[in-house]
C-alpha positions in Angstrom: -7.2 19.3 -1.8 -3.6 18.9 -0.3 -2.0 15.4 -2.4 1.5 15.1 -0.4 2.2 12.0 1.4 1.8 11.5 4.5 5.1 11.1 7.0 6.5 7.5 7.4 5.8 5.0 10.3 6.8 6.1 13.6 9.6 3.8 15.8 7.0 2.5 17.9 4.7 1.9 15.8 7.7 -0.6 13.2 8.6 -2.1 16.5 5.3 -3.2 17.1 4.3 -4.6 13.8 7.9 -6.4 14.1 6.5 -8.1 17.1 3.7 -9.1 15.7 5.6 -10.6 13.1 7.8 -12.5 15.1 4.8 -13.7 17.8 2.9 -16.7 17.2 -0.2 -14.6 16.8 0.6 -14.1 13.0 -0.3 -17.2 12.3 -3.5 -16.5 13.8 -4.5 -13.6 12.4 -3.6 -14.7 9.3 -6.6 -17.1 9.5 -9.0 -14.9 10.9 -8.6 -12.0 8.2 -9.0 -14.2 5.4 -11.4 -11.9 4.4 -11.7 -8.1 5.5 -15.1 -6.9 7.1 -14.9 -3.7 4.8 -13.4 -3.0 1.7 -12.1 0.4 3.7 -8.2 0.0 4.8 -6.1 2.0 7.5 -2.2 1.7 6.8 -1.7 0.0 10.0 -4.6 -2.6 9.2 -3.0 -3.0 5.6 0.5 -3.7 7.2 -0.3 -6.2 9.5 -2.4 -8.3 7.1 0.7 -7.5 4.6 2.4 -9.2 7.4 0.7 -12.0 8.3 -0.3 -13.2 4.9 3.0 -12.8 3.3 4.1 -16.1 2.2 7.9 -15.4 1.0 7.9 -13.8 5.0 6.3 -16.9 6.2 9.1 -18.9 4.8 11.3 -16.4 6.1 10.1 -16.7 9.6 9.9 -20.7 9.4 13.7 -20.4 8.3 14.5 -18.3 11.1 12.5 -20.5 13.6 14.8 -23.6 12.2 18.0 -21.7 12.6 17.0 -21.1 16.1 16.4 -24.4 16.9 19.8 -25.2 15.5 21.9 -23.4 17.5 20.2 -24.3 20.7 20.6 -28.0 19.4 24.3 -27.3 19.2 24.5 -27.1 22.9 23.1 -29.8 23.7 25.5 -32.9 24.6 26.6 -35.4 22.4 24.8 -39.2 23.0 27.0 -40.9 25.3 29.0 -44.3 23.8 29.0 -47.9 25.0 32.0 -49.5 25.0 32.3 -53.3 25.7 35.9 -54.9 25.6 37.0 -58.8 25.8 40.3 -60.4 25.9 42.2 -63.7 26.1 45.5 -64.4 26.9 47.4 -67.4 27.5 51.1 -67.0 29.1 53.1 -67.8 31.8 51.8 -67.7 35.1 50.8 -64.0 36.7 51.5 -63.4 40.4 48.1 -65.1 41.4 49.1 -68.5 39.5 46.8 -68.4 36.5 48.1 -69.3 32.7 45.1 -68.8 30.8 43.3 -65.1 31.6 40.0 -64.1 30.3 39.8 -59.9 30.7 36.9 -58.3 29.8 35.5 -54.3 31.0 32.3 -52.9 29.9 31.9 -48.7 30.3 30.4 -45.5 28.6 32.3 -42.3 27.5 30.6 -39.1 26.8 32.4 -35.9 24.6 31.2 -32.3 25.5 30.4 -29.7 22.8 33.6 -27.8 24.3 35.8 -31.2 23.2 35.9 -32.4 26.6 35.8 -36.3 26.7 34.7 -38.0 29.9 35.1 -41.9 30.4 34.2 -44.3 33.0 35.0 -48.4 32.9 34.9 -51.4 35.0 37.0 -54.1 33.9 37.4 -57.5 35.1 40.2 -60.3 34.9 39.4 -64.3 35.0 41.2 -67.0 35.4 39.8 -69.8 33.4 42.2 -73.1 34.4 44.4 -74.0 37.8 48.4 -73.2 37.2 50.6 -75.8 36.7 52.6 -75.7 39.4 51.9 -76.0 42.8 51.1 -73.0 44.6 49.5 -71.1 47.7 47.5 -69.7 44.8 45.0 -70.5 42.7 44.5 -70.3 38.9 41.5 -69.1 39.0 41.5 -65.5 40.9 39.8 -63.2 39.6 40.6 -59.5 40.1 38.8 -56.3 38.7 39.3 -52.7 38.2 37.4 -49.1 37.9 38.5 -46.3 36.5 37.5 -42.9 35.3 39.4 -40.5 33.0 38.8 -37.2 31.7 40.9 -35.5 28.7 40.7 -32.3 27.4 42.8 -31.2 24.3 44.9 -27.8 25.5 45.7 -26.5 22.1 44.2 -27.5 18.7 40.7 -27.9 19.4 40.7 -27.1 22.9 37.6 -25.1 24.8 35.8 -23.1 22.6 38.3 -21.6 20.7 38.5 -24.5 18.6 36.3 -27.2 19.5 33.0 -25.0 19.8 33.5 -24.3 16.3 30.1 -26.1 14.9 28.6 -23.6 18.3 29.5 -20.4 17.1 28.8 -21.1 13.5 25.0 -22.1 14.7 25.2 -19.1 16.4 26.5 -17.1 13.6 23.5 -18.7 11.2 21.1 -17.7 13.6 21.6 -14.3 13.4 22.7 -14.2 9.7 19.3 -15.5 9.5 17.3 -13.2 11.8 18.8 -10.3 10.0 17.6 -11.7 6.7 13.6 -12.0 7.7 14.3 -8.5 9.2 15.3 -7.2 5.7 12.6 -8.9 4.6 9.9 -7.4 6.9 11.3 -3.9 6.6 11.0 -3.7 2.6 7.5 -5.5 2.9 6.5 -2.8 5.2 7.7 -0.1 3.0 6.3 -1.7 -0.1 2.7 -1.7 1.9 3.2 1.7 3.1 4.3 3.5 -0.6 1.2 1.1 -2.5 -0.9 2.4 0.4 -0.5 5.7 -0.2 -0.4 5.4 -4.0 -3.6 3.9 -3.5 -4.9 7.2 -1.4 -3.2 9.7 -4.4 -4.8 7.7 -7.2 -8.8 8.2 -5.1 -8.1 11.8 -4.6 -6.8 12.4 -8.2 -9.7 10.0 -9.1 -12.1 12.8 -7.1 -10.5 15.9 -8.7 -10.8 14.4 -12.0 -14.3 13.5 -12.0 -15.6 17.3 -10.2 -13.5 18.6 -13.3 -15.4 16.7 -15.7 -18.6 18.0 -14.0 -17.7 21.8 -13.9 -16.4 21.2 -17.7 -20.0 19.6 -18.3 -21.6 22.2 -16.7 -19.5 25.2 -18.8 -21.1 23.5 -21.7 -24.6 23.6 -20.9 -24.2 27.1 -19.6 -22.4 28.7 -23.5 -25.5 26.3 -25.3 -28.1 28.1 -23.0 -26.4 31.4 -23.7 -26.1 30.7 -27.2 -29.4 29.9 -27.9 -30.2 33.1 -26.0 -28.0 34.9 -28.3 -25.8 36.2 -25.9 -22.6 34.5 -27.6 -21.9 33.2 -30.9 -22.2 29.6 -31.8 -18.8 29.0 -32.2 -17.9 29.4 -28.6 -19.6 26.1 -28.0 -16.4 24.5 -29.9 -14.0 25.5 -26.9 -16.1 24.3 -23.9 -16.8 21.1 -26.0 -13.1 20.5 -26.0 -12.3 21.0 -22.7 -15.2 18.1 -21.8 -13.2 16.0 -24.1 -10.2 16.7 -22.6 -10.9 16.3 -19.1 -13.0 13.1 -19.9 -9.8 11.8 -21.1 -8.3 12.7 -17.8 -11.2 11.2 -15.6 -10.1 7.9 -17.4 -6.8 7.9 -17.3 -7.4 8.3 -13.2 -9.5 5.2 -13.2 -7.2 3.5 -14.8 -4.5 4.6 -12.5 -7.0 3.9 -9.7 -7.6 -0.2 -10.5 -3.4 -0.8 -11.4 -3.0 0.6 -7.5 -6.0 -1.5 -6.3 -4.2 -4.4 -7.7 -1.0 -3.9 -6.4 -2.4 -3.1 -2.5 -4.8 -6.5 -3.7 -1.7 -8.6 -4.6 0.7 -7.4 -1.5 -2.9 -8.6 0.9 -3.2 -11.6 -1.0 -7.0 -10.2 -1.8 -8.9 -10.8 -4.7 -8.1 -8.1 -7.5 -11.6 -7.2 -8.0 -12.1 -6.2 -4.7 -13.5 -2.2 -4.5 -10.7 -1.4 -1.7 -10.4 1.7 -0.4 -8.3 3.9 2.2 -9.1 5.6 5.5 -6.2 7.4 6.3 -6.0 10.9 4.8 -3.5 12.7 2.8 -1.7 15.1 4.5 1.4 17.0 4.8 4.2 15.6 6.6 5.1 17.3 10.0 8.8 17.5 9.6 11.0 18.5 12.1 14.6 19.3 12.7 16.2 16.7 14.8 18.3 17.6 17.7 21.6 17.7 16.8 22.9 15.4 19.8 20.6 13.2 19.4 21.3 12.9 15.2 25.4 12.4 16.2 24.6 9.5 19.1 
């Protein structure tokens, strides 16, 4: 029986199980495997539950959903301000006859994420009490104002080489972030894959070592028979008696080796670790090819 591993995922089939990662389904599925139909795994299947039950990737992907959110928060604008102003003044008398003013303006102002501020007022002034003096005018005219401004800083802190600062560093931890689960993902996936197929060597080793132990039983019943026939001496049954031993010793040490990988592929599926799991996916060689040599340089 051929024991080499099998080749590695293909491209399609990482950039699907990526997508299934980052889709809402994985929550999902997560849920509805709690516990598999059959103890009998393909890699695929043991990937995507690998996936989906993964809770350091969970956090991962909650982190990167937050970071997200972040940086699209960071365009959004600022909450605009209220600005309420009163004065009082007491002077002279102005051009419309009044000594004692009463000024007050009530407006909002709004700054962009860019650093541009834009302000609009309406202002009002009083006059609370006639002049003293004798005029064509009275003391109390009233006369108001509107006005609307907009300032942007040209240098330090101007557009978004300086004021969009806090924007491209919620960019920048977005895709710090999204690169981090994808590291994560990646040596998940190829944690699964190499316990999968250590799972897969340690049946087949499992299979050789126990049709050894049969053959080496079988050896020794065949020298006893022929012994007691007289057809060899009765020491020969010493050798075949040791090899029973030996390969008995073997047969264990592959069960042994079988339950450590059961465990691991258990732990890495959050499944129980007495669980009889099992693969379906053959050993094979892998079908290696050269790769075109434009292609390898681009």
């Amino acid at each position: 029986m051929e024991s080499g591993p099998r080749r590695r995922p293909s491209l399609s089939a990482v950039l699907f199980i990526t997508a299934l990662a980052f889709g809402p389904l994985a929550a999902k599925a997560a849920h509805a495997d709690e516990v598999p139909q059959s103890p009998s795994l393909s890699r695929l299947g043991a990937v995507r539950r690998a996936v989906s039950s993964n809770l350091v990737l969970l956090t991962k992907r909650l982190e990167m959903r937050r970071q997200h959110l972040l940086a699209r928060a960071a365009w959004q604008p600022y909450s605009p301000s209220l600005i309420l102003e009163a004065d009082y003044r007491k002077a002279e008398a102005d051009a419309f006859g009044r000594e004692q003013v009463l000024s007050y303006a009530a407006g909002v102002a709004l700054k962009t994420p860019i650093g541009t501020t834009v302000g609009a007022s309406v202002g009002m002034n009083q006059g609370l009490a006639p002049a003293s003096t004798t005029g064509a005018q009275s003391g109390y005219a009233a006369d108001g104002e509107v006005s609307l401004n907009v300032t942007q800083p040209l240098l330090r802190g101007g557009w978004l080489q300086g004021a969009a600062l806090p924007l491209r560093e919620a960019e920048l931890l977005d895709s710090i972030q999204r690169e981090l689960f994808r590291d994560e993902l990646n040596a998940l996936i190829a944690e699964v894959d190499a316990a999968y197929w250590d799972l897969a060597v340690a049946e087949a080793d499992l299979a050789i070592k126990t049709r050894s132990r049969d053959r080496a039983r079988q050896q020794r019943d065949d020298t006893g028979e022929n012994i007691r026939r007289g057809i060899l001496a009765p020491g020969e049954i010493y050798v075949v008696e040791e090899n029973v031993v030996f390969f008995e010793q073997e047969l264990l040490r592959a069960e042994e080796s079988l339950r450590t990988a059961r465990r691991r592929m258990a732990e890495l599926l959050a499944l129980p670790a007495e669980g009889d799991l099992k693969v379906q996916d053959e050993l094979a060689k892998p079908e290696l090819q050269v790769p075109d040599r434009k292609v390898a340089l681009d």
